[in-house]
ZATIGU-344191 format. One record per residue (C-alpha): residue in one letter; residue number from 0; x, y, z. Coordinates in steps of 0.1 Angstrom, whole numbers, padded with zeros to 4 digits. Example, Ala and Ser with C-alpha at 12.3 -4.5 7.8 and 13.67 -1.06 7.14 Angstrom:
residues 2
   residu   num      c1      c2      c3
        a     0    0123   -0045    0078
        s     1    0137   -0011    0071
***
This chain:
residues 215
   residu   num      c1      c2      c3
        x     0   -0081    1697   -0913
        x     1   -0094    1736   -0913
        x     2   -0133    1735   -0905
        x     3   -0152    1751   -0936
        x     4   -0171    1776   -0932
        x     5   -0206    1769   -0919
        x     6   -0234    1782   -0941
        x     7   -0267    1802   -0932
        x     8   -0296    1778   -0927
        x     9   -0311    1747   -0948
        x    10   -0303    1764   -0982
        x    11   -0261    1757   -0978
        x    12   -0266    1722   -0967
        x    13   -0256    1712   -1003
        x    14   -0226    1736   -1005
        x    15   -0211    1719   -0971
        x    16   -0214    1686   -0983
        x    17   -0194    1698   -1015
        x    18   -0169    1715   -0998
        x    19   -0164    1688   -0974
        x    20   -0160    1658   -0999
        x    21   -0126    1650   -0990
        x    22   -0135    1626   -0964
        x    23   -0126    1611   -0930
        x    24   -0101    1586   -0936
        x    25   -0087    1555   -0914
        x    26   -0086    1518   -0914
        x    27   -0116    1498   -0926
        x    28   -0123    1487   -0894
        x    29   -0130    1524   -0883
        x    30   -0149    1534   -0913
        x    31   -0167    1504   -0912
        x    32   -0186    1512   -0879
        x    33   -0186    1549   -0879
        x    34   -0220    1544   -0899
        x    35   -0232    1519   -0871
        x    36   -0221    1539   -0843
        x    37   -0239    1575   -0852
        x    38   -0270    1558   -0865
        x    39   -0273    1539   -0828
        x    40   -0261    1571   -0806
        x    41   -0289    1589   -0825
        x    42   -0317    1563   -0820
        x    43   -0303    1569   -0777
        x    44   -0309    1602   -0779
        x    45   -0345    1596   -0795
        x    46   -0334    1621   -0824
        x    47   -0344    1616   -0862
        x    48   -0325    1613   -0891
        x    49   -0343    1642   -0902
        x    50   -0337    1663   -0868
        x    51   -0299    1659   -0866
        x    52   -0300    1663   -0904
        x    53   -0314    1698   -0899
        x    54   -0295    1705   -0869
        x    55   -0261    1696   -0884
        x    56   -0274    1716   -0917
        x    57   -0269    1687   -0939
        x    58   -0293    1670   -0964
        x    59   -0311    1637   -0950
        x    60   -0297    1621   -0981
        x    61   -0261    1629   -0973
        x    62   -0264    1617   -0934
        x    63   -0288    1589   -0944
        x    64   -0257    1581   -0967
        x    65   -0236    1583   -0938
        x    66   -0250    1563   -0914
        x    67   -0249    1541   -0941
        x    68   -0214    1538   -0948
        x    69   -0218    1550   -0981
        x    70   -0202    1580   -0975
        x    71   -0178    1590   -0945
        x    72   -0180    1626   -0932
        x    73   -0151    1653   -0929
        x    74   -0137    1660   -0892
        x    75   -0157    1694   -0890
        x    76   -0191    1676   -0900
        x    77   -0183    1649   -0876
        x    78   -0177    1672   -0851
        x    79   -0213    1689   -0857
        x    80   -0230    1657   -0856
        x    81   -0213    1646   -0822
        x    82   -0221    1683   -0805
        x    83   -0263    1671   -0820
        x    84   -0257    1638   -0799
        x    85   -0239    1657   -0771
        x    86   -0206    1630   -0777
        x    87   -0173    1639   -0779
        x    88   -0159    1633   -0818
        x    89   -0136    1610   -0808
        x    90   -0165    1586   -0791
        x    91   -0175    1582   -0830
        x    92   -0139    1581   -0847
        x    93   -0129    1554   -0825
        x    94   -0160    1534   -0816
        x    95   -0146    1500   -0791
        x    96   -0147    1469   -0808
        x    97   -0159    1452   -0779
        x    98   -0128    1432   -0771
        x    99   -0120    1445   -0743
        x   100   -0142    1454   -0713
        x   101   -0142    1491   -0703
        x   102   -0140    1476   -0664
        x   103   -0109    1458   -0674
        x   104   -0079    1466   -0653
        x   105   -0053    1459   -0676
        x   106   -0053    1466   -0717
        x   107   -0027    1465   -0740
        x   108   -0027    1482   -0772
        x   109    0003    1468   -0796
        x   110    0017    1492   -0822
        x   111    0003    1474   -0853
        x   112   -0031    1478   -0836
        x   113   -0038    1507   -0828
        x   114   -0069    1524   -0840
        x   115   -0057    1557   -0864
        x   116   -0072    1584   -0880
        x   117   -0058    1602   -0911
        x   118   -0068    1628   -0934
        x   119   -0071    1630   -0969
        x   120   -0047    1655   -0988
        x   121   -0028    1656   -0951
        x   122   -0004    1638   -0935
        x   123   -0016    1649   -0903
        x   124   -0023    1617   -0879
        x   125   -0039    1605   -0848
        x   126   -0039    1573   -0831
        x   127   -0053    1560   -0806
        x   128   -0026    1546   -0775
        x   129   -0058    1537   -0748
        x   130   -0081    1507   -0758
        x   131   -0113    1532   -0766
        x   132   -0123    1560   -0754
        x   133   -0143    1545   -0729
        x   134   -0117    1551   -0700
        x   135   -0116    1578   -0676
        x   136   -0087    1594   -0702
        x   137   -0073    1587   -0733
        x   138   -0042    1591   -0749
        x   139   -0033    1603   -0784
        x   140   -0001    1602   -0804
        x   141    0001    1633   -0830
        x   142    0025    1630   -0860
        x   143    0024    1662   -0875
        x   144    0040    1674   -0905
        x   145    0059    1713   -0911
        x   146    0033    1742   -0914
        x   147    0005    1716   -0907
        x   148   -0022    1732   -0876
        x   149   -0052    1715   -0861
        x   150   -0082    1739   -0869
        x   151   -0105    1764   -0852
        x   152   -0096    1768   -0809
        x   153   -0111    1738   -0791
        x   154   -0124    1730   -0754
        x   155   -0141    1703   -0733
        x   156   -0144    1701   -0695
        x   157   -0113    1686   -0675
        x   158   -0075    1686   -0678
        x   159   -0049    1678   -0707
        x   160   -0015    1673   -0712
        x   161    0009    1673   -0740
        x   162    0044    1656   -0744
        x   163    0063    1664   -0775
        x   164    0085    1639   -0785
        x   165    0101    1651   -0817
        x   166    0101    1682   -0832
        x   167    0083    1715   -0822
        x   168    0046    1721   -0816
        x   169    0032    1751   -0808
        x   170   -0001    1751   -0786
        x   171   -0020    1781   -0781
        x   172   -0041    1776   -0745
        x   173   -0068    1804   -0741
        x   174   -0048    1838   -0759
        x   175   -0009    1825   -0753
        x   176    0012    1802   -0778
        x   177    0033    1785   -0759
        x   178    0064    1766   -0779
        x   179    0074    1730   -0771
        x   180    0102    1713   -0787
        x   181    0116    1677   -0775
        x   182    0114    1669   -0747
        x   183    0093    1697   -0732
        x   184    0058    1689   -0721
        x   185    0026    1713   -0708
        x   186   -0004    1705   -0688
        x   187   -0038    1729   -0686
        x   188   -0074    1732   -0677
        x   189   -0089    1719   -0710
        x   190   -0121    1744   -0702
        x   191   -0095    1771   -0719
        x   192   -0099    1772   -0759
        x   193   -0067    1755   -0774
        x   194   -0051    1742   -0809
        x   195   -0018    1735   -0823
        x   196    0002    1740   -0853
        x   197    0036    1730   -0864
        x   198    0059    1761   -0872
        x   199    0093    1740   -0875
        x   200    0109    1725   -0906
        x   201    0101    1686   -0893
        x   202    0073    1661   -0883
        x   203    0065    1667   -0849
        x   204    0055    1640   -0824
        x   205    0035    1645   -0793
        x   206    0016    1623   -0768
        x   207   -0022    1638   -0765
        x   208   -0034    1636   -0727
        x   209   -0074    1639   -0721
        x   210   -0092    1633   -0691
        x   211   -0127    1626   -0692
        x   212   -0115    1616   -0729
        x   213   -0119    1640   -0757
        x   214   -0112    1646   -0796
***
């Protein structure tokens, strides 16, 4: 899940595209609205295809294709297009399916329905342990194989927390790795650039803590 490199201008729009071809991956339900979902948070924020198109440096074709479920976007593009819309990623990777009420008090997410995101050529995995990302936090559960890392150093306003449950996982918060192995969890200001990456010999484990949510 390494972010490609962003070209200069209009004129590498085409090269992204190819080099991000391996594509978001996750159950139908997921991809299915995905399209939906960045079509309508554009029309909210009164942008045009052509304008995020150009923002995002991606062809009109390949969004249009997008929005239309014809194609599904890497994490890197999908990240781009969410910073246009001013949305965190994961408010597009996992849209609600509307059967639950964000004001409800209780919700219960079984095992077997929880909404997950994989990556092709990776077997790298999020899913999704809160009902949407709708909540005042969210909570993710990594699986993470040996040697596998989670890209370029991340932030977003508020506070998270990370509880490893197998394995090791190394998270780097502002300039300092910090190793966790089972058992060991770590809580920072999430304003401070992080990532992760697995440095031991198994799958790793970990419980993802964001509040406001954030992917």
């Amino acid at each position: 899940m390494r972010r490609s490199e962003r070209p200069k201008g209009k004129s590498g729009a085409r090269a992204v595209e190819a080099i991000e071809r391996p594509v978001l991956a996750g159950t139908g339900a997921i991809l299915g609205s995905l399209g939906a979902t960045i079509r309508n948070r554009r029309k909210q924020a009164e942008l045009t295809l052509q304008e995020v198109a150009d923002r995002a440096e991606l062809s009109i074709s390949y969004l249009s294709q997008v929005e239309r479920n014809l194609l599904a976007p890497s994490l890197s593009t999908l990240k781009r297009i969410a910073d246009i819309l001013s949305i965190p990623a994961g408010h597009l990777m996992f849209a609600p399916d509307g059967k639950l009420s964000p004001s409800a008090p209780v919700g219960i997410v079984r095992r077997q329905e929880r909404k997950r995101l994989s990556f092709p050529g990776s077997d790298i995995c999020y899913e999704l342990l809160t009902p949407d990302m709708r909540r005042k936090s969210s909570l993710l559960w990594l699986s993470a194989p040996p040697g596998s890392e989670s890209g370029p150093p991340f932030s977003h306003e508020g506070e998270d927390g990370v509880v490893v449950l197998k394995g090791e996982l190394d998270v780097e918060i502002g300039s300092l790795w910090h190793l966790l192995k089972a058992g060991d969890s770590i809580y920072f200001s999430a304003g401070l650039s992080r990532r992760w990456r697995n440095p031991g010999r198994d799958t790793a484990e970990a419980i993802w803590l964001s509040t406001p949510p954030s992917f």
